[in-house]
matplotlib code that plots the C-alpha trace (Angstrom):
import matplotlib.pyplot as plt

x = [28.1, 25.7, 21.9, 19.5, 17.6, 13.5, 11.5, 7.8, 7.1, 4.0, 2.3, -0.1, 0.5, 1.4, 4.9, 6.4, 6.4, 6.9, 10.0, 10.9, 10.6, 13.0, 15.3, 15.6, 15.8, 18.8, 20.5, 21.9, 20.7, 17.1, 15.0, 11.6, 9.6, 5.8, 4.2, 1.4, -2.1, -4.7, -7.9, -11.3, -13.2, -16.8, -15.7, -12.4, -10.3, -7.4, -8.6, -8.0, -6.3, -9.6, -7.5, -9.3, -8.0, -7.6, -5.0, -2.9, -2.9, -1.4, 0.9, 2.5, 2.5, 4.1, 6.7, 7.0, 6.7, 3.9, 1.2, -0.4, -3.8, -5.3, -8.9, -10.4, -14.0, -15.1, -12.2, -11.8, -8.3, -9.0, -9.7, -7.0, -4.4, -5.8, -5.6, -2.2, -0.8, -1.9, -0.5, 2.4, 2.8, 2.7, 5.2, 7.3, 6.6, 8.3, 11.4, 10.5, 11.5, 11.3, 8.6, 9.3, 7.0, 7.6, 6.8, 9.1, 8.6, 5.2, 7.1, 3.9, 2.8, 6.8, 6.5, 3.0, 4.4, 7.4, 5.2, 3.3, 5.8, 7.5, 4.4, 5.1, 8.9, 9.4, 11.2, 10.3, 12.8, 11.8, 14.2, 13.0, 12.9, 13.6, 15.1, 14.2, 10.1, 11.2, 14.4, 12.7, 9.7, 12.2, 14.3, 11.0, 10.0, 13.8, 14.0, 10.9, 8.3, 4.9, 1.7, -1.7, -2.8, -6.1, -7.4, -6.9, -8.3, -10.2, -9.4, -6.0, -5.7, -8.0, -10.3, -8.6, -5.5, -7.3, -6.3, -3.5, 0.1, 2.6, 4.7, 7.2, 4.2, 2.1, 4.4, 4.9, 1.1, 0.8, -0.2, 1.8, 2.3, 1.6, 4.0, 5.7, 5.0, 1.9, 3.1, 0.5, -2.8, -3.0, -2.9, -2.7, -1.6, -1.5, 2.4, 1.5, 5.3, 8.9, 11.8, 10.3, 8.0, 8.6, 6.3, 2.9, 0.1, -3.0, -6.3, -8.7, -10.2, -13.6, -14.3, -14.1, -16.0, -17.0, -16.9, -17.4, -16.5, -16.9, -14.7, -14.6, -17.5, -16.0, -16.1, -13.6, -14.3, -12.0, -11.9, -11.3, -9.7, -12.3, -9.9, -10.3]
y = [0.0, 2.6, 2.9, 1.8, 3.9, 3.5, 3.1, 1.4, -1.6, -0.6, -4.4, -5.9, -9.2, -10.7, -12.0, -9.1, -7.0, -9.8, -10.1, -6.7, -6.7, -9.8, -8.2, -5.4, -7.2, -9.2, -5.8, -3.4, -0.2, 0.2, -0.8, -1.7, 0.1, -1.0, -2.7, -0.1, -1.9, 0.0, -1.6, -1.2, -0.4, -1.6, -5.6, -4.7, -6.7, -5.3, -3.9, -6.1, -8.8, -9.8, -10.6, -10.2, -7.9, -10.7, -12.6, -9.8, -8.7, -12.8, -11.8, -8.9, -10.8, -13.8, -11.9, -9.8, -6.1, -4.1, -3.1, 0.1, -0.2, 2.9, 2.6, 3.6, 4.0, 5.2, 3.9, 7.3, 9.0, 11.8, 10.1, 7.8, 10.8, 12.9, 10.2, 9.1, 12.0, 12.7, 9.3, 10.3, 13.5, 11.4, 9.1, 12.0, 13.3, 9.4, 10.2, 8.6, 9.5, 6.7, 4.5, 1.0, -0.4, -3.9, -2.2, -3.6, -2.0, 0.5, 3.6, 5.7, 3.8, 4.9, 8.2, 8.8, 7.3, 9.2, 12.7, 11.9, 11.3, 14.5, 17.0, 15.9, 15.4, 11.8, 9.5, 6.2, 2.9, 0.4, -2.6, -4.8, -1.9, -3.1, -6.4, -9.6, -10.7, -14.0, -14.1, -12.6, -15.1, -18.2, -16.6, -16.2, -19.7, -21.2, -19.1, -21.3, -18.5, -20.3, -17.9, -18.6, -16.9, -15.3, -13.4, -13.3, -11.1, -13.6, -11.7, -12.5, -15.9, -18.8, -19.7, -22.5, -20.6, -19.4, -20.8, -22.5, -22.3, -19.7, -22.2, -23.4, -24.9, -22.1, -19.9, -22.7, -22.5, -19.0, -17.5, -16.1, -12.3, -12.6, -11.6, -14.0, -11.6, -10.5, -7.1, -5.8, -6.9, -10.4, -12.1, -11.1, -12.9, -13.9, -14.9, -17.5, -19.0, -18.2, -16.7, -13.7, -15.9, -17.5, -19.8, -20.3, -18.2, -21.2, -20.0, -21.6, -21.9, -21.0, -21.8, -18.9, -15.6, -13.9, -10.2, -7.6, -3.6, -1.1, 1.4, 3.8, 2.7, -1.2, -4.2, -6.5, -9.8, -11.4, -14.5, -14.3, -16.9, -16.6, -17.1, -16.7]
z = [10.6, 9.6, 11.0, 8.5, 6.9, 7.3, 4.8, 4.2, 1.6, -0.7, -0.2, -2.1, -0.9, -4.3, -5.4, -6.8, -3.4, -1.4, -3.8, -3.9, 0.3, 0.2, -2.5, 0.5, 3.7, 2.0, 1.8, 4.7, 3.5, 4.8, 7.5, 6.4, 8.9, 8.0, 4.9, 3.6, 1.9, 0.2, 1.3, -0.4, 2.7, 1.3, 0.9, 2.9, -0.1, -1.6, -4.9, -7.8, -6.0, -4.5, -1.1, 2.3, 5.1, 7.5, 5.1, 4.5, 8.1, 8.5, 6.0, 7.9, 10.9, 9.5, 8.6, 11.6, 10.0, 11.1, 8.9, 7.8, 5.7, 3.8, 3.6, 0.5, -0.2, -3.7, -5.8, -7.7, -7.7, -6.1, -2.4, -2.9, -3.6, -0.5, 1.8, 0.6, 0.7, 3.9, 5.6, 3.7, 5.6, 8.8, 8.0, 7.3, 11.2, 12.0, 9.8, 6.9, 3.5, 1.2, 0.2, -1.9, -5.0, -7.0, -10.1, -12.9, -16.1, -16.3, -16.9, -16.6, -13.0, -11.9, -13.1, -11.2, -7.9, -8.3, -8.9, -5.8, -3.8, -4.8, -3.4, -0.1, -0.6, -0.4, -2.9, -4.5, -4.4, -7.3, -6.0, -9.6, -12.1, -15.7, -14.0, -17.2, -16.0, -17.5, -15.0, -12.2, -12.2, -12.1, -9.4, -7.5, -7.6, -6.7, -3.7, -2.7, -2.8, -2.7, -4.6, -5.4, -8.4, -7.0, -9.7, -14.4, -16.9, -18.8, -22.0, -21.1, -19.4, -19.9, -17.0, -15.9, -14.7, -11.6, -8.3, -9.4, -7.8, -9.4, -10.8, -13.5, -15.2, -14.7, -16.7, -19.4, -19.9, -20.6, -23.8, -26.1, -25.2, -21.4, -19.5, -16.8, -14.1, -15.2, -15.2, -17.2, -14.9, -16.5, -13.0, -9.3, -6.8, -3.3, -1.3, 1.3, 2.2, 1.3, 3.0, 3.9, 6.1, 9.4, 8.9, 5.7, 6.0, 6.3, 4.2, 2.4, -0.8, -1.2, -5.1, -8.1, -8.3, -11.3, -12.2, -14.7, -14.7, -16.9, -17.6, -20.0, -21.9, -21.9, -20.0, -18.2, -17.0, -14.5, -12.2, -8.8, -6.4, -3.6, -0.4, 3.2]

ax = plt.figure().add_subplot(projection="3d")
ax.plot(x, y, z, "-o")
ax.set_aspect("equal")
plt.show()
């Protein structure tokens, strides 16, 4: 049989990595060398997921892959492209060519991964592109992945889809236009048990933040599931 070829997981924690990591662990093609988190170094969460370090460093270890985090600082583009790029360029020096995303259907997010990738000379793997959001979410749940939804755009969901389990009912309670995955930034989400796992990762709930950015001359209010 042929040696597997490594790669690292781009990990946010949420169910569509930890799906797309499972989708490539079932196969025989690649080795996933690390799991790679962008950290936002100031509250040392993972941005938009509101997840602390210490829970997705339980993660990696529950599942027994070794985990790289990129600190970022100042949220702007221009720092996270530098310091990618340049972990990038170390990974390279380990043999590593290939870097995997759970991405499903942005075609501009692909596009920019792929771009990036390509200064350095490194490829992107998209192991759920354009694979049915509807289908995948189901799939999810019967493989007996277990995910706290840990943060909603309020202009999206209705407040009291926060901190709930990402379920058959969940979905079914979903507004009309939202997609099952959340695939546009409806809802993140924190994977705490499935077969990826060897065993749950424990954390506790801590009641439900409140936040509002502004970008681009408007506001966005979101919910956060305040876990630890």
């Amino acid at each position: 049989m042929a040696k597997k070829e490594d790669i690292v997981m781009s990990w946010s924690g949420g169910k569509d990595s930890s799906y797309a990591l499972y989708q490539i662990l079932k196969g025989n093609k690649y080795n996933v060398r690390y799991l790679l988190t962008n950290i936002f170094k100031p509250n040392k969460r993972v941005s938009m997921h509101g997840v602390p370090e210490a829970l997705i460093e339980k993660q990696a270890n529950h599942i027994g892959i070794p985990l790289i985090k990129l600190y970022i600082e100042e949220k702007t583009h221009d720092e996270y492209d530098q310091k990618m790029r340049n972990l990038l360029n170390t990974l390279k020096e380990e043999g590593i060519h290939k870097v995997a995303f759970g991405d499903i259907f942005l075609e501009d997010l692909k596009i920019y991964r792929e771009n990036k990738l390509a200064e350095v000379s490194m490829e992107a793997l998209f192991p759920l592109w354009k694979k049915d959001t509807t289908v995948l979410a189901k799939e999810f749940i019967q493989h007996g992945f277990k995910t706290h939804v840990c943060s909603i755009d309020t202009s999206k969901l209705t407040e009291d889809l926060i901190a709930l389990d990402f379920s058959n009912a969940f979905i079914e309670q979903l507004p009309e236009g939202v997609d099952p995955c959340g695939e546009n930034g409806e809802f993140h989400s924190f994977c705490y048990d499935g077969p990826i796992y060897n065993e749950p990762v424990s954390f506790e709930r801590n009641g439900i933040v409140s936040k509002t950015y502004s970008h681009d001359k408007k506001e966005y209010h979101y919910l956060f599931s305040d876990i630890s």
